[in-house]
N, C-alpha and C positions, 0 to 999 in steps of 0.2 A: 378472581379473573386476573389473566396479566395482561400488560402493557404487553402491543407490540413491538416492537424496535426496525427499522427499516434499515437493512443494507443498500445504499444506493451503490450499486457498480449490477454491472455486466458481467463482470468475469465472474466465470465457474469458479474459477482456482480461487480467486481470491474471496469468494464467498466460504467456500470451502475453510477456508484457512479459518474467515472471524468464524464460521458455525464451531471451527473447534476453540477457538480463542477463546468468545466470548460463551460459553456452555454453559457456565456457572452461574450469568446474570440471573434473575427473575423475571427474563424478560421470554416473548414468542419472536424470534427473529425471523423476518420475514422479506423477500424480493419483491419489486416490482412487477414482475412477472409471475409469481404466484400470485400477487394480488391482481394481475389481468391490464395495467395501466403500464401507458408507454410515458417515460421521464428522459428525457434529451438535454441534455445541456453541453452546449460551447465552453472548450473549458478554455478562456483565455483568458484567465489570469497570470499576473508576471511573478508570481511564487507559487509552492506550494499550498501554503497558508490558503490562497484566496481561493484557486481551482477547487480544493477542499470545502472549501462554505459555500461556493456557488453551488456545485451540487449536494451540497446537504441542504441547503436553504430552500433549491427547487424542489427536492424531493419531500420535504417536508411540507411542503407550501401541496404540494399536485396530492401526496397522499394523507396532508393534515393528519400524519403519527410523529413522532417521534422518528428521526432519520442521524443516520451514521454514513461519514463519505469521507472515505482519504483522499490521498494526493502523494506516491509515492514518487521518488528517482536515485537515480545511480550519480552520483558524483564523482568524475575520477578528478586526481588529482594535475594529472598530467597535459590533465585535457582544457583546465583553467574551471572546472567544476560541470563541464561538459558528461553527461546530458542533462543532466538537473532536470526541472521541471518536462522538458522535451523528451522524455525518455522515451514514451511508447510512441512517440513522434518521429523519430532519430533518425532512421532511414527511410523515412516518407507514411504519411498519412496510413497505406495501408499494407505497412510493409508485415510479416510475421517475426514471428520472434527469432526467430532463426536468421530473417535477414537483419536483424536489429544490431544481435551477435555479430557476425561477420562483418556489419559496417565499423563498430566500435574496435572490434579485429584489428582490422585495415588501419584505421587511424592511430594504431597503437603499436603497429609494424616494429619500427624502429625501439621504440620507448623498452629496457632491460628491465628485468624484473625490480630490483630494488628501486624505481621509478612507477611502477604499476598501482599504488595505493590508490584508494579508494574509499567510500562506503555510501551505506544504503541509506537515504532517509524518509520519513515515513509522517506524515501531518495525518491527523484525523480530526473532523468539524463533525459535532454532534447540534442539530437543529434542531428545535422546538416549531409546531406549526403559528407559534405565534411570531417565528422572524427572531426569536433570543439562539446565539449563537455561541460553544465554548468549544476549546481547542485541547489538541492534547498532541505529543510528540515521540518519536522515539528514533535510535539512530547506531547502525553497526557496521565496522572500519572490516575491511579486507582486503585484498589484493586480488587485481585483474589476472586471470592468467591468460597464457596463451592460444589453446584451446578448449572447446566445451567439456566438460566430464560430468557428467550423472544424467538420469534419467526423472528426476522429481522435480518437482516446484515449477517456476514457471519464469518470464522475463531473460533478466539476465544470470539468472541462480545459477545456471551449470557452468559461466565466468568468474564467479564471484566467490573466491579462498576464503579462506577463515584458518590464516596461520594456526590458532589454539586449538582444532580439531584436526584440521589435516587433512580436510573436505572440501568441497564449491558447497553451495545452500544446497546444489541440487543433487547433490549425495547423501544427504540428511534425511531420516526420518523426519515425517511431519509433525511427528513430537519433539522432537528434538531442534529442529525450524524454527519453532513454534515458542520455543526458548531463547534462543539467540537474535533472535531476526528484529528490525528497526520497528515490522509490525508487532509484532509481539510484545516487543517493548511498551511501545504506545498505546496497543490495545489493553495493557495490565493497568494502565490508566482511566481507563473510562470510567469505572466506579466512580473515581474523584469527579470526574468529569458531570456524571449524572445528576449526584449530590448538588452540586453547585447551578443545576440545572434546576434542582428543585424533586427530585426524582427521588430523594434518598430515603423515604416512604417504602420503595419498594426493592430497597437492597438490607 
């Protein structure tokens, strides 16, 4: 029998992503919503770090599995590390990603490209139903461009260069994503992460 492992997020996409990420654990990875339970949480924590463990804590706690919950954002440089944790926040509570895009646009009018840096960073909180809590991280530098380009991924990917490819994230195969990206990073972590949870039984 496996364990199952809980995705606490919402997004498709990003469910999408750990279902390819994390393929390989020995685990049944599973949502919320397949399992039929509604998990809410305020994420108002003042980092990454915490908004990450509030929602891995609750969802662990409401579906007593084994629970996985990041906490990504966009840091640009220019911006004083603006939007950081406020990222899917940035142009109001229920803006779409498109208008997320064009606010950070706007505020980046002026700013020349060799000013445009940036990167992605990426917490993951993995939660045990007994309230034991461990961390993992990952983090990828690019440059904001001017306008959107590609049709893939999701957020800010179709702004978001990667000088050594010659792409935005959202020109990238999801394999290829899926290698570079702050997630992926962090998500290559989670073994360590499990192990130290007590889990390593089933890796």
């Amino acid at each position: 029998m496996r364990y199952k492992l809980l995705l606490a997020t919402n997004n498709e996409a990003k469910v999408r992503e750990y279902r390819d990420l994390l393929r390989n654990l020995p685990f049944e990875l599973v949502t919320s919503a397949e399992l039929g339970i509604n998990i809410t949480v305020n994420e108002v924590g003042e980092s990454l770090e915490e908004n990450a463990r509030l929602k891995a804590m609750a969802s662990a706690a409401k579906s007593q599995l084994l629970a996985l919950a990041d906490d990504s954002g966009l840091e640009v440089d220019a911006l004083g590390g603006e939007p950081g944790r406020l990222s899917a926040r940035y142009a109001g509570e229920k803006a779409s990603d498109r208008d997320r895009i064009s606010y950070l646009l706007v505020r980046l009018a002026a700013v020349p490209w060799g000013r445009r840096s940036a990167r992605f960073r990426c917490v993951i909180a993995i939660a045990t139903p007994e309230g034991k809590v461990e961390f993992c991280s990952g983090e990828c530098r690019g440059v904001i461009t001017f306008e959107p380009r590609g049709e893939q991924g999701f957020g800010y990917d179709p702004i978001f260069y990667l000088p050594e490819l010659g792409k935005t994230m959202a020109e990238l195969p999801l394999e290829i994503k899926n290698q570079v990206s702050h997630r992926g990073q962090a998500a290559r972590k989670v073994p360590q992460v499990l192990k130290r949870l007590g889990y390593d039984r089933t890796l």
